[in-house]
C-alpha positions in Angstrom: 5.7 6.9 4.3 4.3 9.0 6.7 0.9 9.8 4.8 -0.6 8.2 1.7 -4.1 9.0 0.0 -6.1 6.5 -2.6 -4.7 5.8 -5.6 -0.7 6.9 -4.9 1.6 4.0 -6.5 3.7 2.5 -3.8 6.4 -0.2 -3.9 6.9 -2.6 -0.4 10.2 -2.1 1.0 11.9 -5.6 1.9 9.8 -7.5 -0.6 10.4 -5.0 -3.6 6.2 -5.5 -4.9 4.5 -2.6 -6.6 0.7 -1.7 -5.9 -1.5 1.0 -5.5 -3.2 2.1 -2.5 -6.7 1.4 -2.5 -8.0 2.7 1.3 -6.4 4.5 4.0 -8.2 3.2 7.4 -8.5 6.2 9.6 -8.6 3.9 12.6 -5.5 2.5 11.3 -4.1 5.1 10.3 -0.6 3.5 9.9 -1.5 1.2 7.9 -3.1 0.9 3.9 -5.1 -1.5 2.0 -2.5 -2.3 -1.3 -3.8 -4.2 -3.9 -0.5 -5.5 -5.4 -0.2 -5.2 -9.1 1.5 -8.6 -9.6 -1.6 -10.2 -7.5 -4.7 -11.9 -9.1 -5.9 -11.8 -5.8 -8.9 -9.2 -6.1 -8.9 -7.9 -2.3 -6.2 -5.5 -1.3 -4.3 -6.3 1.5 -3.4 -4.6 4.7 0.2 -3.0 4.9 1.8 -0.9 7.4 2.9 2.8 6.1 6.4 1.7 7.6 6.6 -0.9 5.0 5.8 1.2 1.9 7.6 3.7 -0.1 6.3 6.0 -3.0 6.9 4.0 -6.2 8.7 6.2 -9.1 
């Protein structure tokens, strides 16, 4: 994924995990905050755009 905005669902692309983007950095702009759906970890996690992929 080249761009993502808050909210777009996303699935990570070697580990197969479903989320939602929560924060796009600008100073990181290759990278996401995720907060993984399966997760009951409350805090998103950081995830670089080369690992995501737009969830169907």
């Amino acid at each position: 994924m080249s761009r993502v905005i808050q909210g777009d669902p996303v699935r990570h692309r070697t580990d197969g995990w479903t989320g939602t983007v929560t924060q796009t950095p600008s100073k990181l702009s290759h990278h996401a905050w995720v907060a993984r759906d399966s997760s009951a970890d409350p805090y998103p996690e950081l995830v670089p755009l080369t690992d995501l992929e737009p969830a169907d």
